[in-house]
C-alpha distance (Angstrom), angle and dihedral (degrees) to the residues before:
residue distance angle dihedral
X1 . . .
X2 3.96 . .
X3 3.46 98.7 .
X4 3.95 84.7 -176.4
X5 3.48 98.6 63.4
X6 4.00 115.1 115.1
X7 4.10 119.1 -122.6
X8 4.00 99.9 -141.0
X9 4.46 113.3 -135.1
X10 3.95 106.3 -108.1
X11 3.59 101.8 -116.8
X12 3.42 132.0 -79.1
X13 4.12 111.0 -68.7
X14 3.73 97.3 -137.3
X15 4.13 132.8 46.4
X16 3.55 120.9 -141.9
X17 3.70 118.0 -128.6
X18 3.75 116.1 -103.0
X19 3.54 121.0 -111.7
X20 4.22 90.5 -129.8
X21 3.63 135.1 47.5
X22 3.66 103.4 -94.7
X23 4.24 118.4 -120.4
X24 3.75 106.9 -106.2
X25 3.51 114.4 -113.5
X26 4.05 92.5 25.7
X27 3.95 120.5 161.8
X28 4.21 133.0 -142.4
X29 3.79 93.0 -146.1
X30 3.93 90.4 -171.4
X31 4.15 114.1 54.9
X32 3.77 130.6 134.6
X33 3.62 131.1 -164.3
X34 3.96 127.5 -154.9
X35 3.53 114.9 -165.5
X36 3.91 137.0 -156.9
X37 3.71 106.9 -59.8
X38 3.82 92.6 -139.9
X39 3.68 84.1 66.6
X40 3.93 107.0 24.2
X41 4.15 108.9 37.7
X42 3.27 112.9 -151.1
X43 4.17 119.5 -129.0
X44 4.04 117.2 -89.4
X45 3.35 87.7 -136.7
X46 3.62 96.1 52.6
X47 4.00 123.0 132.5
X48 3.22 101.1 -138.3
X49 3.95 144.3 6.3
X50 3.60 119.5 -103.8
X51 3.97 124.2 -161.9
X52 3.58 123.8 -143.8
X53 3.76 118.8 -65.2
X54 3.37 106.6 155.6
X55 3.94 134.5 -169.9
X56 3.91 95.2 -97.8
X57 4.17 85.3 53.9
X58 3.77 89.0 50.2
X59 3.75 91.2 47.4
X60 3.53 91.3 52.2
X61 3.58 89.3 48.3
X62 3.94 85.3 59.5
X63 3.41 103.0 50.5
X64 3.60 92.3 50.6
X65 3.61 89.9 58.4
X66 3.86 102.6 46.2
X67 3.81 84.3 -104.5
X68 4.05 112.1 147.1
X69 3.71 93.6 174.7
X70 3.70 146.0 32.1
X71 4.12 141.3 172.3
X72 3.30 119.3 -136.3
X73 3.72 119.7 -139.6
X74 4.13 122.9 -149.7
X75 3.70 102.9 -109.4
X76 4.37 126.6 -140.1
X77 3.57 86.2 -118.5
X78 4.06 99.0 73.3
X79 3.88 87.7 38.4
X80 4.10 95.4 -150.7
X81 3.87 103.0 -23.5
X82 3.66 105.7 107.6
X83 3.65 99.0 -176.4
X84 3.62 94.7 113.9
X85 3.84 96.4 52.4
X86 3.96 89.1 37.6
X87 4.02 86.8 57.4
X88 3.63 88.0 52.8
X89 3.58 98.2 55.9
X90 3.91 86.6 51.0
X91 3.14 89.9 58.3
X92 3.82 103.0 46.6
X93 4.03 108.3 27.7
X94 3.60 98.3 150.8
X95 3.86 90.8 55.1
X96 3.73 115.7 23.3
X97 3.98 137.2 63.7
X98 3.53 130.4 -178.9
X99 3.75 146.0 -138.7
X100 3.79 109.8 -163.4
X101 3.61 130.9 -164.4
X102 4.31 115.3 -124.8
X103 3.35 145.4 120.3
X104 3.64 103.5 -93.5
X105 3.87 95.4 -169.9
X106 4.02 81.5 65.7
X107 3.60 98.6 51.6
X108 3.69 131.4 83.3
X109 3.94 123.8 -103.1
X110 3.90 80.1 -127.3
X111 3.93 95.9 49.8
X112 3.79 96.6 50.1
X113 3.61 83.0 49.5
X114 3.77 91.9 55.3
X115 3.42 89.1 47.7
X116 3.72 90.5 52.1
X117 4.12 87.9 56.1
X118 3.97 85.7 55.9
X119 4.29 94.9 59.6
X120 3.65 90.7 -94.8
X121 4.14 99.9 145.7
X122 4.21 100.0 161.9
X123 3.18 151.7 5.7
X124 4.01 139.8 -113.0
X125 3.21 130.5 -122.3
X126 3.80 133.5 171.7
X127 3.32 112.5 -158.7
X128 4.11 123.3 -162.7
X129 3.87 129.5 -172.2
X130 3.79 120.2 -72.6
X131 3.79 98.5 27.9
X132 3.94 113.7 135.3
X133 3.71 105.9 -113.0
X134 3.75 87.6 -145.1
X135 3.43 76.6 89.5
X136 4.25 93.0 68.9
X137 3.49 84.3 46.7
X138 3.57 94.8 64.3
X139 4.02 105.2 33.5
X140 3.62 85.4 54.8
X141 3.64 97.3 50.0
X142 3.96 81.4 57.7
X143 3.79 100.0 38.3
X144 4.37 83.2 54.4
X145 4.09 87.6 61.8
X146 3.83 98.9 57.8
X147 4.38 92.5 29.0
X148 3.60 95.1 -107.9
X149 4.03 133.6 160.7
X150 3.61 127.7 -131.0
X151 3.56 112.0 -130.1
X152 4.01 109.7 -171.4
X153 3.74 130.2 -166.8
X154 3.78 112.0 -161.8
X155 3.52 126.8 -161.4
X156 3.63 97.2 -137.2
X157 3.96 138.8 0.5
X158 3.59 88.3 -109.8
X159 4.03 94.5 68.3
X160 4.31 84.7 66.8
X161 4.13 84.5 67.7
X162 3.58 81.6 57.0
X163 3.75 104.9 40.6
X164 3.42 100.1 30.6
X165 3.94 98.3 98.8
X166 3.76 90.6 50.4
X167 3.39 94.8 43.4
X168 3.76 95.9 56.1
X169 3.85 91.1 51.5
X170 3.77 98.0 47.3
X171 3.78 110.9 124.7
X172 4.56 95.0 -136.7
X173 3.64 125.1 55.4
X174 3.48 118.8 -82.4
X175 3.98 126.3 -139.9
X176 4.20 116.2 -171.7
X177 3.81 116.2 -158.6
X178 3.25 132.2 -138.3
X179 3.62 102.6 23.4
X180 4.01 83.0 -66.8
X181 4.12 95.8 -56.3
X182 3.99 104.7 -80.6
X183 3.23 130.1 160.8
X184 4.35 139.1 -115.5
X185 4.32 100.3 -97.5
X186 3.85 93.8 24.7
X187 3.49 120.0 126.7
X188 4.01 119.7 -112.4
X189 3.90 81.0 -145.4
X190 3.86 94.9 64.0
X191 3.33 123.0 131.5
X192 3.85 91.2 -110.8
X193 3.80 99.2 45.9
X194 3.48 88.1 43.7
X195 3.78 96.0 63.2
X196 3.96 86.1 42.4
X197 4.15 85.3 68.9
X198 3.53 92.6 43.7
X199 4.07 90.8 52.4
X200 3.85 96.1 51.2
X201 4.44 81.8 64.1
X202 3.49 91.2 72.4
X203 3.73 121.5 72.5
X204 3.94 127.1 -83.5
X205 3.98 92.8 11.6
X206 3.71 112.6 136.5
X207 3.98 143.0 175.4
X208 3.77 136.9 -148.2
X209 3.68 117.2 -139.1
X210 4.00 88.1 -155.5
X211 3.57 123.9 113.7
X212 4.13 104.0 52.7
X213 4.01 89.5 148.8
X214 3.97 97.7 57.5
X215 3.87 86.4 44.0
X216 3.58 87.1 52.4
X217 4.08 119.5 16.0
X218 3.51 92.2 -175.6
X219 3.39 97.2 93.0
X220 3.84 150.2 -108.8
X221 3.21 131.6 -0.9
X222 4.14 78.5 33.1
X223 3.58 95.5 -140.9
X224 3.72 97.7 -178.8
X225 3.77 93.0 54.7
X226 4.10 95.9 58.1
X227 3.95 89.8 73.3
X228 3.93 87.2 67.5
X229 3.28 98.5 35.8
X230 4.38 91.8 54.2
X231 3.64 95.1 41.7
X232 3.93 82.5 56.7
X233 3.53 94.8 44.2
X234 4.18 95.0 48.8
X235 3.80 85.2 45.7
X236 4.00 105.7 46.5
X237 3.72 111.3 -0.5
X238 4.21 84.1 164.3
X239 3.62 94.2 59.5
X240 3.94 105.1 49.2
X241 3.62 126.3 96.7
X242 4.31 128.6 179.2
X243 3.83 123.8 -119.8
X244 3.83 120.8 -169.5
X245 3.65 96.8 -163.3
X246 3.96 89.6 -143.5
X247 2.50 121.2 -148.6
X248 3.59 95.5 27.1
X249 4.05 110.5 -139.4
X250 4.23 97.8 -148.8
X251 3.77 137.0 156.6
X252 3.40 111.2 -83.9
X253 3.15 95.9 -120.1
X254 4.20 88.3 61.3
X255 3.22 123.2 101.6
X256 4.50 110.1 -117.5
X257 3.89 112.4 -125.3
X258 3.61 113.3 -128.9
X259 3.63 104.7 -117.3
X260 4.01 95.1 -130.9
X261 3.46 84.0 59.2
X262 3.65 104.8 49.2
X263 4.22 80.6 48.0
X264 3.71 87.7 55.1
X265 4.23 90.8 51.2
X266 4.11 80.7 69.1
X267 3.90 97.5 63.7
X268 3.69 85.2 48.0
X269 3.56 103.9 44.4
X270 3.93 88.3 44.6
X271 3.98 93.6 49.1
X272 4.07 93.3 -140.2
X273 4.10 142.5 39.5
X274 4.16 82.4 -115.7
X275 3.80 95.0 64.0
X276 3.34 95.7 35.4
X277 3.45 96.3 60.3
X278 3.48 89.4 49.8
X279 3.98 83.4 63.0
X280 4.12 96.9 37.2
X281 3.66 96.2 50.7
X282 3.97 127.4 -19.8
X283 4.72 91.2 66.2
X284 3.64 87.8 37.4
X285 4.05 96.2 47.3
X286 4.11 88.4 44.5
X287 4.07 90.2 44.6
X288 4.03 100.4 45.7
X289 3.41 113.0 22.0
X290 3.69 118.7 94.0
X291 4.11 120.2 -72.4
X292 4.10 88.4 -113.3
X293 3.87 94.2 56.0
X294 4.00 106.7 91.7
X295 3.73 116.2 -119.6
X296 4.04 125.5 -104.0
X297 3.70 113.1 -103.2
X298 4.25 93.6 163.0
X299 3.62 108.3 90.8
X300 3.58 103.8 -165.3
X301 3.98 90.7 40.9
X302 3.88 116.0 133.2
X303 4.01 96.1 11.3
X304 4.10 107.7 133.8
X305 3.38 120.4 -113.2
């Protein structure tokens, strides 16, 4: 037993209202869900202990904010079981998409295809220093059979120098989380973030606004992460989406965001209702939906009067 391992705070049980009328048909492109752990075991190897926040929570969660859809991303906790997440898209199909987190060399043609049927659209991937990027080379030949996303999680900014070139060349779309991993005090011309920028010019290159508290741990309003997230916003308001991270697995000892408020950061970040409907609803709708649906080309579509 790892009697060091932290036991993350559910989240909080109430959601501020938001200060603007949310888009309709906005997206939280950055959710997890942690189910009971009668049902859904979580990993030995696990960093951390997560209580129960299950889909019907995050839904809630949702509909409080003016949210009508989410994507569920494969949390550390279940290692590579995605039961849990795979339940919650049963249960939600209308509203909820997933990125899960295997080893797609491992699975069938027929599997990932199954998993396709179920809202799963792309796969995680966390990538830390000194890996062999031969290795994005040949997820994303797979992910391009069954029309999958790469969604990568770098440890640091600095790893985009290094992936940058493959990225760009990569034949799915590519989403980045957490506004490409800096850090509070680093410059947003760093070598790193600088070759971020230059990625989101080429086609099907995307961002996540998510993650504000581990860019900056000192707390909310996360003042040291709105540099990042503006210089993104002046440079490719098209290709930015917003993840909550609900249910937000912290140290204890941090203090939880109130989603409202971390919903509220977008308006400011973005500078007007326009562009941040662009990041609420019109990128996300083009990004997730299904191939078939037409993209958005209205910016002020779906905003409430």
């Amino acid at each position: 037993m790892n009697v060091n391992r932290p036991a993350i705070r559910p989240a909080r049980a109430t959601v501020a209202p938001t200060s603007f009328a949310v888009p309709h048909g906005s997206w939280d492109t950055h959710a997890h869900v942690f189910g009971a752990p009668e049902f859904f075991p979580q990993s030995p190897t696990r960093r951390y202990d997560a209580p129960t926040q299950d889909v019907d929570r995050y839904l809630a969660v949702l509909d409080a904010l003016g949210i009508a859809y989410g994507v569920l991303v494969q949390p550390s906790v279940y290692g590579r079981d995605n039961s849990c997440l795979l339940h919650a898209l049963d249960h939600a199909p209308t509203r909820l998409v997933g990125v899960v987190d295997i080893d797609v060399h491992d699975e069938t043609l027929g599997t990932l295809e199954s998993m396709s049927r179920r809202g799963v659209v792309g796969l995680r991937v966390q990538w830390g220093h000194g890996r062999d990027t031969a290795e994005l080379v040949g997820i994303a030949a797979r992910l391009a059979h069954v029309g999958w996303h790469l969604d990568l999680r770098v440890e640091s900014i600095d790893e985009i120098t290094v992936l940058a070139e493959v990225l760009a060349h990569l034949p799915v779309p590519v989403m980045i989380e957490s506004m490409g991993s800096p850090r509070a005090g680093e410059s947003t011309s760093s070598r790193g973030f600088t070759a971020l920028l230059e990625l989101l010019t080429g086609p099907d290159r995307y961002v996540k606004l998510s993650h504000a508290y581990q860019i900056d741990p000192d707390g909310p309003p996360y003042v040291a992460s709105a540099p990042f997230a503006r210089t993104l916003v002046r440079h490719s308001p098209d290709r930015l989406v917003w993840g909550s991270d609900w249910p937000h697995p912290m140290r204890p000892d941090e203090e939880l965001p109130d989603d409202g408020a971390l919903l509220d950061l977008v308006v400011d970040w973005a500078g007007d209702l326009s562009t941040a409907t662009k990041i609420l609803h019109i990128n996300p709708t083009n990004f997730y939906r299904p191939l078939d649906q037409r993209p958005l080309d209205n910016p002020t579509e779906g905003v409430h009067s």
